[in-house]
C-alpha atoms as one frame of an Amber mdcrd trajectory, in Angstrom:
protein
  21.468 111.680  -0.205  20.386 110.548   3.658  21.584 113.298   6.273  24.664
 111.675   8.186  22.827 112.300  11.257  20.144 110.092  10.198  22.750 107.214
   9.256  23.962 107.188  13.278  21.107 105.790  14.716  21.214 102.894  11.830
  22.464  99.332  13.153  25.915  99.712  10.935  26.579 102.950  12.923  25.236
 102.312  16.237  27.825 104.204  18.610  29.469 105.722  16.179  30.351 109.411
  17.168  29.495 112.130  14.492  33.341 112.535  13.367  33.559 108.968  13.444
  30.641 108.896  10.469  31.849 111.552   8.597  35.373 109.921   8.002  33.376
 106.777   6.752  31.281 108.710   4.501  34.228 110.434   3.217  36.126 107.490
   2.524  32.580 106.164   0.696  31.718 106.297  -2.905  28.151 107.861  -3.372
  26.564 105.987  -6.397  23.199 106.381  -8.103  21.492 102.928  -9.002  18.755
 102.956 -11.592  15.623 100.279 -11.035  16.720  96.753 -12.351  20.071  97.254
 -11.965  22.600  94.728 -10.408  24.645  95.845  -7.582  26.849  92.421  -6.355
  26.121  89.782  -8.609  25.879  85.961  -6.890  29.680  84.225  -7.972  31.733
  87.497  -8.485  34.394  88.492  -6.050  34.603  92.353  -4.537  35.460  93.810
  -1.566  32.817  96.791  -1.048  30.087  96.969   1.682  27.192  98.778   0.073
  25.096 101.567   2.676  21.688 101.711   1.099  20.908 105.473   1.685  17.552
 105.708  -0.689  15.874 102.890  -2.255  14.691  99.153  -2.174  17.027  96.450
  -3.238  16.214  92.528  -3.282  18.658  90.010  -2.502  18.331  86.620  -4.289
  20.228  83.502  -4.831  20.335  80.885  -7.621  18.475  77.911  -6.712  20.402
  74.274  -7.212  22.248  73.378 -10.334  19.724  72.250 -11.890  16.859  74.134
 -11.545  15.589  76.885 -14.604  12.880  78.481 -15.680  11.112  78.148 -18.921
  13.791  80.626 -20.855  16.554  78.020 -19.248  18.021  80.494 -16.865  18.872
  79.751 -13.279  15.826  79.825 -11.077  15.939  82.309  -8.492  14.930  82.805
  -4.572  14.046  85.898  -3.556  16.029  86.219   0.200  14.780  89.588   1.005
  14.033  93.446   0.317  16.110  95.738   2.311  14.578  99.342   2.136  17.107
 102.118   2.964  18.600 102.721   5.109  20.503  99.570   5.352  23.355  97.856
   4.330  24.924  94.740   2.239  27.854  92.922   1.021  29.945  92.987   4.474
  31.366  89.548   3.465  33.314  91.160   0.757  34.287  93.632   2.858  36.022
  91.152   5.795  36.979  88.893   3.688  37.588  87.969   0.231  35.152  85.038
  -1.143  32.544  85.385  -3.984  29.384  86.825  -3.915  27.112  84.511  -1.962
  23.668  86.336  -3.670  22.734  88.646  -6.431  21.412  92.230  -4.994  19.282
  94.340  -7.655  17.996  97.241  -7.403  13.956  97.389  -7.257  13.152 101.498
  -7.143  15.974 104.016  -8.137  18.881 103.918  -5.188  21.656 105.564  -3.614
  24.639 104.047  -2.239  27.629 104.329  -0.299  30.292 101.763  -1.064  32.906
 101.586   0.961  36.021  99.425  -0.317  37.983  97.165   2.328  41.473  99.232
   1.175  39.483 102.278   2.264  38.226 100.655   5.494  41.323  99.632   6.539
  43.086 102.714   6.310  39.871 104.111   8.310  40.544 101.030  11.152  44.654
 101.980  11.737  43.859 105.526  12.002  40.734 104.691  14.219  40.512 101.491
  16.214  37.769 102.260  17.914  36.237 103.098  15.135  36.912 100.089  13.765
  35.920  98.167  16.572  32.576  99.594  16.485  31.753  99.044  12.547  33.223
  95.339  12.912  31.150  94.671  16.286  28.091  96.142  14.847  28.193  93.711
  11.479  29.097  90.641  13.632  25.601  91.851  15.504  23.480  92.247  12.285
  25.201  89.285  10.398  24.169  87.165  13.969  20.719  88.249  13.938  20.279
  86.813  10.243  21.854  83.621  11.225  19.518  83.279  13.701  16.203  84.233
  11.034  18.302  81.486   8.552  18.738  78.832  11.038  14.110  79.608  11.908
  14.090  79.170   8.612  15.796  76.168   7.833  13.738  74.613  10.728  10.903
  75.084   9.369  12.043  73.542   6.216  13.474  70.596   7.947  10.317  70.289
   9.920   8.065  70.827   6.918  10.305  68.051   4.720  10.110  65.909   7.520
   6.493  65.846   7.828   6.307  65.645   3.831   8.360  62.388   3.622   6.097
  61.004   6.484   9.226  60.628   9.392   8.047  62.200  12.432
């Protein structure tokens, strides 16, 4: 397991004092993930944020309805590899929607999940505390809007170019 005070300087608990991160770890579930296995799986509901303490993980999604591969399963896009420490699933953990991508483990992994019941006991008995772990996912979850919407430009741009409209 990662030393709590490595996890402070992470972006999940930026300003976070050392009490502050010991309650959340406390109110975690430490979980060992072999290699291949799935974590969150694209479709499903839950309501866990996962801290990635050891290990790599890759995050993909299912591409279109229509697309499979030669076995007939639903292709798959690879979004990214997050190598600890890090952290994913905070969707499920503000609100409660389904899955939006399939996270599998790609080396043996620890993790902390930490359910939104738990959280929220955490948040009345802490605001700032909660303040802090809310303000520092809006942060993270804005800079990968900002790397999706490069992305998509570049698509656009590229498809654009492709079809011939300038």
């Amino acid at each position: 397991m990662i030393e709590p005070s490595r996890l402070l300087h992470t972006a999940l608990f930026e300003g976070l004092s050392e009490t502050q991160l010991s309650g959340v770890l406390a109110a975690s579930e430490a979980q060992s993930v072999a290699a291949g296995s799935t974590l969150l799986r694209e479709g499903e509901y839950s309501d866990s944020l996962f801290i990635l303490t050891s290990g790599t993980v890759e995050i993909t999604r299912r591409m279109g309805l229509e697309m499979n591969d030669v076995q007939g399963a639903p292709r798959r896009k690879t979004l990214v590899q997050l190598t600890a420490p890090q952290f994913f699933g905070e969707m499920g953990l503000l609100e409660e929607v389904e899955r939006s991508a399939t996270v599998i483990a790609r080396s043996d992994c620890q993790v902390l999940e930490l359910r939104r019941a738990d959280f929220e006991r955490l948040a009345a008995a802490d605001l700032d505390l909660a303040y802090r772990l809310v303000r520092n996912i809006a942060i993270v979850l804005a800079s990968r809007l900002r790397s999706t919407d490069r992305d998509v430009l570049k698509l656009t741009a590229a498809l654009s170019l492709a079809l011939g409209n300038r």
